[in-house]
C-alpha positions in Angstrom: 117.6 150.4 89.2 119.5 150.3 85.8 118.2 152.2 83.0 117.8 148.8 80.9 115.6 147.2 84.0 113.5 150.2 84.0 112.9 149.7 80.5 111.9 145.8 81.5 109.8 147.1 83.9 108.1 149.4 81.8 107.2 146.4 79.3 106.4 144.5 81.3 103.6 146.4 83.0 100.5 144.2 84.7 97.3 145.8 84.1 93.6 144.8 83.3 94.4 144.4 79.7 96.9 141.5 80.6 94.2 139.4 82.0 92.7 136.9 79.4 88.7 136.2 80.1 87.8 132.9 78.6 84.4 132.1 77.7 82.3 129.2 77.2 84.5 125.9 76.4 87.5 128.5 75.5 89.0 127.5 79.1 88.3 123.5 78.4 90.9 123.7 75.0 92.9 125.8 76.3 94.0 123.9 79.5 92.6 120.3 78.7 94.5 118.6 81.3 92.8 120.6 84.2 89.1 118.8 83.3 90.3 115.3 82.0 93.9 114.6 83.8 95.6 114.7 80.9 95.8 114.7 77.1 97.3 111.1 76.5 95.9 107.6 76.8 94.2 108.6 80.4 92.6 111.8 79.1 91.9 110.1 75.0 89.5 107.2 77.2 88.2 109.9 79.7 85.9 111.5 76.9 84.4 107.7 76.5 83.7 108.0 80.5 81.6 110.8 80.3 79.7 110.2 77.7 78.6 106.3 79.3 77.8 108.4 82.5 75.4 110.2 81.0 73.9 107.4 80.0 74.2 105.4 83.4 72.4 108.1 84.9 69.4 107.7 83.2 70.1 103.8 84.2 70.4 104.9 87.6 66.8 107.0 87.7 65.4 103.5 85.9 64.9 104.9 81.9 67.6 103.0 80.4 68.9 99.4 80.1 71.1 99.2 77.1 74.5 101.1 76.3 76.3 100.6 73.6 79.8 101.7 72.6 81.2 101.5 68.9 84.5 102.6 68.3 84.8 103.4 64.6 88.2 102.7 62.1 89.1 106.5 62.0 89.4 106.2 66.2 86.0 108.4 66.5 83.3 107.1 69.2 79.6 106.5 68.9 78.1 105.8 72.4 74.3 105.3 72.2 71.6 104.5 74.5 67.9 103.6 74.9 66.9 106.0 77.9 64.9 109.0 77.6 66.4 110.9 74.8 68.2 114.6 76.5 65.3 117.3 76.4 65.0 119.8 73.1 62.6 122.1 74.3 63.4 125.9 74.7 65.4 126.4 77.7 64.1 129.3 79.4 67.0 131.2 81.0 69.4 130.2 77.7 66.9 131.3 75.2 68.4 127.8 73.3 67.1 123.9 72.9 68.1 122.6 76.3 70.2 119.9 74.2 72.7 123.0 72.9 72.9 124.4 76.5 73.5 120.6 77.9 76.2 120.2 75.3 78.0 123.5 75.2 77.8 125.0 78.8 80.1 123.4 81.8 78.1 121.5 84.5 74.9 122.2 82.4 72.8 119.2 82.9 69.6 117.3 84.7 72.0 115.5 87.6 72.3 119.2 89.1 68.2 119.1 89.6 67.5 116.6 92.1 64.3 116.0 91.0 66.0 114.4 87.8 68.7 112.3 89.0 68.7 111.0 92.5 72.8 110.1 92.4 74.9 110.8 89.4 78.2 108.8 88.3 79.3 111.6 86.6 79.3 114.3 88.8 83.2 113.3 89.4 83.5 114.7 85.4 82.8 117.4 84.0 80.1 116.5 81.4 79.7 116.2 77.6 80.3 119.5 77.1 83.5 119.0 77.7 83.8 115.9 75.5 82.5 118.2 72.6 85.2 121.1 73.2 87.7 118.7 73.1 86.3 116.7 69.8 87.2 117.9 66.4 83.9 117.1 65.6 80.9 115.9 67.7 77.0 114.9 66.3 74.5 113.8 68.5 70.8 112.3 67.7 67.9 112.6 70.1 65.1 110.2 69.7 61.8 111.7 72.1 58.5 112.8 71.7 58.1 110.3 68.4 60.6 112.9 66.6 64.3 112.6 65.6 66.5 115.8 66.4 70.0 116.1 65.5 72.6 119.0 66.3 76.5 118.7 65.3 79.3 121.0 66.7 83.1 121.9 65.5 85.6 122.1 68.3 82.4 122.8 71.1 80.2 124.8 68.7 77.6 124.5 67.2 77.4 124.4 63.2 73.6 125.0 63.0 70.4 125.2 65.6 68.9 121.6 66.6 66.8 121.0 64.2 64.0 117.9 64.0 65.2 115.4 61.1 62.2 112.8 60.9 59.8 110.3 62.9 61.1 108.2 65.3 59.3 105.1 67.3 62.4 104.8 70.1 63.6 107.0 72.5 67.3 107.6 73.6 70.3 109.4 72.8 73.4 108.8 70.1 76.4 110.8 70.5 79.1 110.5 67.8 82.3 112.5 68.3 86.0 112.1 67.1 88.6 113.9 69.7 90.6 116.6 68.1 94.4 115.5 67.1 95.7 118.9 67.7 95.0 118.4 71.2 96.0 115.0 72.1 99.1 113.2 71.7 97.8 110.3 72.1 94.3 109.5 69.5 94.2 105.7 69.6 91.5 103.8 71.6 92.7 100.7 73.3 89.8 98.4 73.4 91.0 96.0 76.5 90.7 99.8 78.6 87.2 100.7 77.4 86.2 96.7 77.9 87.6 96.8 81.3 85.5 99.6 82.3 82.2 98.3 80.5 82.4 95.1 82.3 83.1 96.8 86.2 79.9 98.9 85.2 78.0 96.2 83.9 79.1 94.5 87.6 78.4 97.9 89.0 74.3 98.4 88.0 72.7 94.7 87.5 70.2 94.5 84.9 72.0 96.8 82.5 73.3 95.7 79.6 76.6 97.3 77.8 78.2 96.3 74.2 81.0 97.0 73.1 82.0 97.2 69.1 85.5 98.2 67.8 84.9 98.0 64.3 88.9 98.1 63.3 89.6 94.4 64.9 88.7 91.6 62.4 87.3 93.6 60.0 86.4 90.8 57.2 83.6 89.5 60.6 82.3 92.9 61.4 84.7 93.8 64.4 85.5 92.8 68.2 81.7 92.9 69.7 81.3 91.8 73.4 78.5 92.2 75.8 78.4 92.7 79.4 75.6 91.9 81.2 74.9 90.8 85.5 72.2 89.4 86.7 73.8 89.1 90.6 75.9 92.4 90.6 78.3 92.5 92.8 78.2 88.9 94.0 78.9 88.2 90.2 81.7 90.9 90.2 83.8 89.3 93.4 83.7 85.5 91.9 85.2 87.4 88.6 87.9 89.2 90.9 88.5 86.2 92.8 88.3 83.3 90.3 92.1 83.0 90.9 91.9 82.1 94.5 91.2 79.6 96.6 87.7 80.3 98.6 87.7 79.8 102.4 84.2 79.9 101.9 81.8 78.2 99.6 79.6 81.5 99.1 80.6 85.3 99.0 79.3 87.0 101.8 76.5 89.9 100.7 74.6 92.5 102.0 72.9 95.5 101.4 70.9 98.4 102.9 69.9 102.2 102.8 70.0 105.1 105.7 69.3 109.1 104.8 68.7 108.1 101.4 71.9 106.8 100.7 71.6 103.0 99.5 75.0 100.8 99.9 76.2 97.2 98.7 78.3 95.4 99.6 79.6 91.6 99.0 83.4 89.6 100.5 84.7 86.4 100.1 87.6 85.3 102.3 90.4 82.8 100.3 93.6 81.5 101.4 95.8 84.4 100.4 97.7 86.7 102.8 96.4 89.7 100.6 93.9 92.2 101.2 92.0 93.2 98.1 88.6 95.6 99.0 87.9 97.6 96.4 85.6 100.7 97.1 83.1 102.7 94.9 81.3 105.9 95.1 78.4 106.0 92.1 80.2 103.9 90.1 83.2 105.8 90.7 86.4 103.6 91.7 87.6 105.5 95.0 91.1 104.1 95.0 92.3 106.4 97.7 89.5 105.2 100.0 87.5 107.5 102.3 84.6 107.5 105.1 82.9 104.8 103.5 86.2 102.5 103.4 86.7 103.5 107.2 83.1 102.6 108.3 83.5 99.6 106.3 87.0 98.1 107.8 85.8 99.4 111.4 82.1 97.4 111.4 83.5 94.5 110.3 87.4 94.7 112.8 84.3 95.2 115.8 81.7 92.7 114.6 84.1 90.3 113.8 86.3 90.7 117.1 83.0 90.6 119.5 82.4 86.9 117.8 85.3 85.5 118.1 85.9 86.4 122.1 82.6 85.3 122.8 82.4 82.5 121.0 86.0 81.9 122.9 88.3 81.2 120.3 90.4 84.3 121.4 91.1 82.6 124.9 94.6 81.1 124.3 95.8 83.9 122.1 99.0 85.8 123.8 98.7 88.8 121.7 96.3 91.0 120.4 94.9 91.5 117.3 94.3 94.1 115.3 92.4 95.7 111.8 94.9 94.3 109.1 94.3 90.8 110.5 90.6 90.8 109.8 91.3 91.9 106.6 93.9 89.1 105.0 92.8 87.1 102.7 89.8 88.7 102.0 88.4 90.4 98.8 85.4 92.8 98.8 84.1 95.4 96.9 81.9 97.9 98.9 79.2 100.4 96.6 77.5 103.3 97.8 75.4 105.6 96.2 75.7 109.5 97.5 73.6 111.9 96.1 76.4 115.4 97.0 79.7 113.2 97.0 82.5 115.6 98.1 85.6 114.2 96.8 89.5 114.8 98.4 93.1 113.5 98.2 95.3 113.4 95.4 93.0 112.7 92.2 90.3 113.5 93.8 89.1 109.9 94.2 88.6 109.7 98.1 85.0 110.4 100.0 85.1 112.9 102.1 80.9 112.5 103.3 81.5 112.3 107.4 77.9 110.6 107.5 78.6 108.0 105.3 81.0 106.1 107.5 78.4 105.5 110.2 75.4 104.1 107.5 78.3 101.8 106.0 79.3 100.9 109.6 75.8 100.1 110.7 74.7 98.2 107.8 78.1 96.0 108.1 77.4 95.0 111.3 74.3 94.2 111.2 74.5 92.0 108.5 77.3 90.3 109.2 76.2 89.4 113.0 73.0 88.0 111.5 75.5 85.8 109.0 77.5 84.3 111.7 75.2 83.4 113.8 73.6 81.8 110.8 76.7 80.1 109.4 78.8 78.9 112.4 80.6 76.6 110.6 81.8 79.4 108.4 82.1 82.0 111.2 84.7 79.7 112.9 86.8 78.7 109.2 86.7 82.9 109.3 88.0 83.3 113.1 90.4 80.9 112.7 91.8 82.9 109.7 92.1 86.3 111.5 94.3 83.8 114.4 96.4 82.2 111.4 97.4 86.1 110.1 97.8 87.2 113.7 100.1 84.5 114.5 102.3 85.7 111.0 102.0 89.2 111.7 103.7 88.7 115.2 106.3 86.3 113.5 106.5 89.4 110.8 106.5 92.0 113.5 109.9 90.4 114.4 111.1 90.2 111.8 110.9 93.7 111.0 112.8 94.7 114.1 115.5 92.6 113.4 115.7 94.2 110.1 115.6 97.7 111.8 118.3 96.7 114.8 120.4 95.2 112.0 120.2 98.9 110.0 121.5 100.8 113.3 123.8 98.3 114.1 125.5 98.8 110.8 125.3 102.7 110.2 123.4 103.7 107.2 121.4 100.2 106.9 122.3 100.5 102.9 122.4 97.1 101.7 126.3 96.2 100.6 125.5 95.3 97.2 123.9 98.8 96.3 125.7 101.4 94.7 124.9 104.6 95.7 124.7 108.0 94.0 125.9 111.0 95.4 123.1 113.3 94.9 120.9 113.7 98.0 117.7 115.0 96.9 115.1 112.2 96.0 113.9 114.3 93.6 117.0 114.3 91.1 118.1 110.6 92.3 117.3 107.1 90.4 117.4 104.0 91.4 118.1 100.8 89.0 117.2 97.4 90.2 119.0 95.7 87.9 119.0 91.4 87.2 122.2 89.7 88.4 125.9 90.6 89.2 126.8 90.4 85.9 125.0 93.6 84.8 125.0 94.9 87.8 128.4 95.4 87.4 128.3 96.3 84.0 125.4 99.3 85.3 127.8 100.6 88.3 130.3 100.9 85.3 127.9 102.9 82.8 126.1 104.8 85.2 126.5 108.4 86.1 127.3 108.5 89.7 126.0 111.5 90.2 122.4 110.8 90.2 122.3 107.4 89.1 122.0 104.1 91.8 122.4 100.3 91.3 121.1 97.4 93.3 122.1 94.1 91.8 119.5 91.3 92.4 120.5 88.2 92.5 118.4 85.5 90.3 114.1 85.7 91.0 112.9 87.5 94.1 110.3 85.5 96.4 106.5 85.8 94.7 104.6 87.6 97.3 101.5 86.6 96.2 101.8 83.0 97.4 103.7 83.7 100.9 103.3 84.8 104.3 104.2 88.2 105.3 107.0 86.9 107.7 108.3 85.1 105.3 108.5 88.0 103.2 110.5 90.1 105.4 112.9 87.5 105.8 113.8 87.7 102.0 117.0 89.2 101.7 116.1 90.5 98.3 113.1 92.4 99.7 114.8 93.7 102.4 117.9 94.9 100.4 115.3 96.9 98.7 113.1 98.4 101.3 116.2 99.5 102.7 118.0 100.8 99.5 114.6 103.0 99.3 114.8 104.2 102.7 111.0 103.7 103.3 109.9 102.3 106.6 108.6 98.6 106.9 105.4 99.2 108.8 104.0 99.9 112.0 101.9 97.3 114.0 99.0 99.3 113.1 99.1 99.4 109.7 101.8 96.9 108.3 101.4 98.0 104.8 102.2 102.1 105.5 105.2 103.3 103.8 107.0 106.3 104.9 107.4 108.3 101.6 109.2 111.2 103.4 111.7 108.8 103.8 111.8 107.7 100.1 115.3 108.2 98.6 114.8 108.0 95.0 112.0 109.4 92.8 112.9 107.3 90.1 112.9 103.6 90.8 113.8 101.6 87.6 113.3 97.9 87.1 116.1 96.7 84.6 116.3 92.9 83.7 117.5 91.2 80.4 114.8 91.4 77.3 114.4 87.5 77.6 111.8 85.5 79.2 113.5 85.4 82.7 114.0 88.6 82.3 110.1 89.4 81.5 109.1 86.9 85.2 111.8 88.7 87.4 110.3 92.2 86.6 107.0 90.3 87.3 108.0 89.5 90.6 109.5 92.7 91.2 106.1 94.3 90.0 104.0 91.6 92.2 106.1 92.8 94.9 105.4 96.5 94.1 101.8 96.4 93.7 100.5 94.0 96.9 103.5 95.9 99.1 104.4 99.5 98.0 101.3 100.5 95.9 101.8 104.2 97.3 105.0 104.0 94.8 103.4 103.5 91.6 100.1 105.6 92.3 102.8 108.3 92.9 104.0 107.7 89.6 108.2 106.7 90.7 108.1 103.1 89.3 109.3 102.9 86.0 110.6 99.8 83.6 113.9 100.4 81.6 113.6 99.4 77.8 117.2 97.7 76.5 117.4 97.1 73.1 116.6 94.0 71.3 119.3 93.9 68.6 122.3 95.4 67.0 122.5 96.0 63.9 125.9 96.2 62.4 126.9 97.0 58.0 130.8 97.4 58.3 131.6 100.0 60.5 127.8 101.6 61.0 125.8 100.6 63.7 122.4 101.2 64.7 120.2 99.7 67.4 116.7 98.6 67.3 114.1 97.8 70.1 111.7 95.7 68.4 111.4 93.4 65.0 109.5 96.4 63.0 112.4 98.7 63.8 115.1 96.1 62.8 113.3 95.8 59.7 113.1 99.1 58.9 116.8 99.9 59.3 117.4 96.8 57.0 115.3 98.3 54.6 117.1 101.5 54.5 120.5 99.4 54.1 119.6 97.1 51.8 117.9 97.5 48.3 115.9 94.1 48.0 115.0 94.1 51.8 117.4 91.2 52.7 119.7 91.1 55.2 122.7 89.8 53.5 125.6 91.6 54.4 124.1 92.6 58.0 125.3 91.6 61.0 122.8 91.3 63.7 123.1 90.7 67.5 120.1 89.7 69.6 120.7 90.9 73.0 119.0 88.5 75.3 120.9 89.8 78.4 122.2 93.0 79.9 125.4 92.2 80.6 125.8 91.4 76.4 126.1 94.9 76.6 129.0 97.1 77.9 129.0 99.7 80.0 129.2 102.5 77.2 126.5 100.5 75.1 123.9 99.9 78.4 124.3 104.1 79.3 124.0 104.9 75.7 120.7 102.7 75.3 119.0 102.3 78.7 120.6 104.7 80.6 121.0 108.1 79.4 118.2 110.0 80.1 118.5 112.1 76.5 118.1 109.3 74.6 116.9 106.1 76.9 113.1 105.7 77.1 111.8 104.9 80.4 108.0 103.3 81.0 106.0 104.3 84.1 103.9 102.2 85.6 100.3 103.1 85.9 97.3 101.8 87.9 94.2 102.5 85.3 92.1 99.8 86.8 93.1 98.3 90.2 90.5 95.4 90.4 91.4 94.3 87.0 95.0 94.6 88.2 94.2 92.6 91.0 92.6 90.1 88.9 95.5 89.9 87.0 98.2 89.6 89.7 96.1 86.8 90.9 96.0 84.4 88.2 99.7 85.1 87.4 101.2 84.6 90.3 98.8 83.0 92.5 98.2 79.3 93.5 95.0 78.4 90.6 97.0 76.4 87.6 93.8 76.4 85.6 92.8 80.2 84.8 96.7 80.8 83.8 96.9 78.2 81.6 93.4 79.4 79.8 95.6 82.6 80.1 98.6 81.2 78.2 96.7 79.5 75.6 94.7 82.4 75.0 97.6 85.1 74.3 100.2 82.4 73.0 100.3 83.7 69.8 101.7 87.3 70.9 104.2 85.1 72.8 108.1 85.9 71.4 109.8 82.5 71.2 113.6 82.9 72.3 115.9 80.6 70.3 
């Protein structure tokens, strides 16, 4: 060893006095991320989960039935409640008012007594206290006992002891807190993401009513108010999700029941799409990654289903089997259980892991649903005959796959002939461009950087998934140039819809089309495609949307590039004294290939200055929803769609 590394070594010594203990909410502001996801738009709306969970709880134990969210012009948050008002009294082991431990110690709270809380919605968080480390700012007002308490807290602590601040002739709870800037990047509320969430719990726990407020909408009227409120729960929640589609059956399909203490809903509606759509909860908790309760569910209903339909004999002239995904198409559900110990696995920790629960779901399932068809054979039979219809496709499909796959041996690599391939191996350094037309197709293979870079030309709109088979699907040529170009496998017989992510050859899959209103349906499609076929892709966060410019700006021989109308006007502002544009050239790119090659890697395409938008899942049944009425078959909700957003529309001339 050199003299200068011993000297490194030396420096660098690793001893007690190099390991940093952090105490009470010190860990929460320190590494944020690690107890909300993140500290952008996901983690900013997280803190507004918590809080409502709290208060759901005590709706859950039957001391609350009104919630009400405000979010205030300075982006702070008052969520308030009616239920029993969070205990004051001494806590015993804390030597503190039980309201200071609850709101300043991690995983301090009644849902760990199970004499309180039976379930708990928020045991998947990590409680107010964490809301309050992370909130410049947080004040809360407890209404029990005929008295008024109030405590407010900087950063997590506390400014002064609870202290009682008057009478009061209500019970509940009112927290008030206003997330600390230096903390998150991103410190403004979107109210269509708080409403989504208000109305699936409002779906979620009947007989509870939530409001929303944002106070910095329509300001002169008091503010954006709505209420959400369900009578019918979950039956109410399906014909919501599937009020796009055309029902097979005149009435969704419910049930419900309890084993070992764990009660379970459940309601499903079969249309006349080819998608599945079952949408699983865990205490209100939206388990997108499935688990035991999903299984038990998908294997009581495959078995019930399967027993009726060969004795009823309507299997008899089949010449193939059928399998799980079969009973599945076309059919929406949403499936709620209520699990006092949840233990959560997978990715983002949003799949059940409870063994039991499978086998209460799976008995509950099937006996419900053998006592509906025999009371509904008229309906049992439009079901069957369903199941035989997606059979019948999935064989056709099956086919079609494997002439797909012969075609992709026959011809070496499989890659489509149209794609231009990068060089780089590794997935994870590799992008993909799927790019509108020849034309700037061309004009990408010119600009790229081969290295790295990849470009699949599509010609015109790709088929719309939502409205066709899945045969038909795979004999798109457009969807199959790009499930080859990706390199992930079609499917299996068992489970059509598995991809092969091993397989995956870029980590980076970028949707490029032209900034005009084609442009804007093709990435649709592509999207449509994306969500109902390769979901895995965007929940693993490789789907992006490339951002072109919308205009060039030109002043003799300086020019300068803007991607919306405020930016345009802001660089004319800087050019021009008076503000007009006299004297300014500028170029509305409604197409790529406008653009040459230099021009498209210099705006879209280099990653040091190009900004790229990944596509996120937030809410998948709202997602779904949306998809739906898009894309789908019902003219009448997407024209109440249109009409409703029409002014935000930008009219291309």
């Amino acid at each position: 060893m050199s003299q200068e590394e011993k000297t490194l070594a030396a420096n660098s010594t690793y001893t007690a006095e190099n390991i940093q203990v952090l105490e009470g909410l010190e860990a929460v502001r320190k590494r944020p991320a690690m107890y909300i996801g993140d500290i952008s738009v996901k983690g900013l709306h997280h803190l507004v989960y918590e809080v409502v969970d709290n208060s759901i709880d005590e709706a859950l134990a039957g001391h609350c039935d009104l919630i009400e969210v405000v979010v205030h012009t300075d982006n702070s948050v008052t969520v308030s409640d009616n239920g029993r008002g969070i205990p004051v009294d001494l806590h015993e082991k804390e030597q503190r008012s039980a309201l200071e431990v609850v709101m300043t110690v991690l995983h301090a709270g009644g849902k760990f007594d199970k004499g309180s809380y039976k379930v708990s919605g928020g045991l998947h968080g990590v409680g107010v206290s964490c809301v309050n480390a992370l909130s410049e700012v947080l004040e809360v007002n407890v209404h029990r006992g005929g008295k008024e308490y109030f405590q407010q807290y900087h950063c997590g602590k506390p400014v002064e002891p609870v202290k009682e601040i008057g009478d009061s002739d209500i019970t509940g709870t009112i927290v008030h807190f206003k997330p600390d800037t230096s903390i998150f990047i991103h410190t403004e509320y979107d109210t269509d993401i708080l409403i989504s969430r208000l109305r699936e719990l409002a779906y979620l726990n009947r007989g509870i009513r939530l409001v929303i407020t944002d106070e910095r909408a329509d300001q002169e009227n008091g503010g954006l108010r709505q209420e959400f409120y369900s009578d019918n729960g979950l039956v109410d929640f399906i014909q919501y999700l599937d009020a796009n589609r055309e029902k097979l059956i005149p009435t969704p399909i419910y049930m419900e029941g309890e084993r070992n203490n764990t009660p379970m809903e459940l309601v499903m509606q079969y249309n006349t799409s080819f998608s599945e759509n079952i949408h699983a909860y865990v205490n209100n908790i939206n388990t997108h990654e499935g688990g035991t309760h999903l299984a038990g569910f998908r294997r009581g209903l495959t078995r019930t289903l399967k027993s009726y339909a060969e004795k009823s004999g309507m299997l008899a002239k089949l010449k193939f089997d059928i399998n799980g995904d079969d009973f599945r198409e076309g059919l929406t559900a949403i499936c709620s259980v209520k699990v006092a110990e949840p233990q959560f696995e997978g990715q983002t920790k949003t799949k059940l892991g409870n063994s039991e629960v499978m086998g209460i779901v799976d008995q509950i399932v099937s006996e419900n649903l053998n006592y509906y068809l025999e009371e509904n054979p008229r309906e049992a039979r439009m079901i069957v005959n369903k199941v035989i219809l997606a059979a019948t496709a999935r064989h056709a499909a099956r086919k079609a796959r494997e002439l797909v796959q012969r075609k992709n041996v026959l011809t070496g690599s499989g890659l489509p002939g149209k794609l231009a391939d990068c060089s780089e191996k590794d997935p994870a350094k590799s992008e993909i461009y799927l790019v509108e037309g020849d034309s700037a197709g061309g004009t990408a293979k010119q600009g790229r950087d081969r290295k790295f870079q990849a470009i699949l030309p599509l010609r015109g709109k790709i088929l719309n998934v939502e409205k066709a088979m899945v045969h038909k699907i795979f004999d798109s040529e457009e969807i199959k140039n790009i499930f080859t170009a990706l390199g992930v496998s079609i499917g299996t017989d068992e489970d059509s819809k598995a991809l092969n992510l091993e397989k995956l050859r870029y980590h980076k899959i970028i949707i490029m089309t032209d900034a005009d209103v084609d442009g804007s349906h093709i990435a649709t499609l592509i999207l449509t495609f994306f969500f109902r076929y390769m979901k895995e892709l965007i929940e693993n966060g490789y789907v992006y949307i490339a951002t072109p410019p919308f205009y060039l700006l030109k002043k003799g021989s300086t020019e300068r590039y803007a991607w919306n109308d405020e930016e345009r006007q802001l660089i004319i502002s800087e050019w021009s004294k008076d503000g007009s544009d006299k004297g300014i050239h500028t170029q509305r790119y409604k197409g790529l290939g406008e653009m040459n090659a230099e021009q498209l890697w210099s705006t879209t395409m280099n990653p040091e200055f190009r900004t790229l938008r990944r596509v996120t899942i937030d809410n998948g049944t709202e997602a779904d929803r949306i998809f739906s009425m898009l894309m789908g078959d019902e003219v009448p909700p997407r024209r109440e769609f249109i009409e409703k957003n029409a002014k935000y529309a930008r009219i291309d001339v």
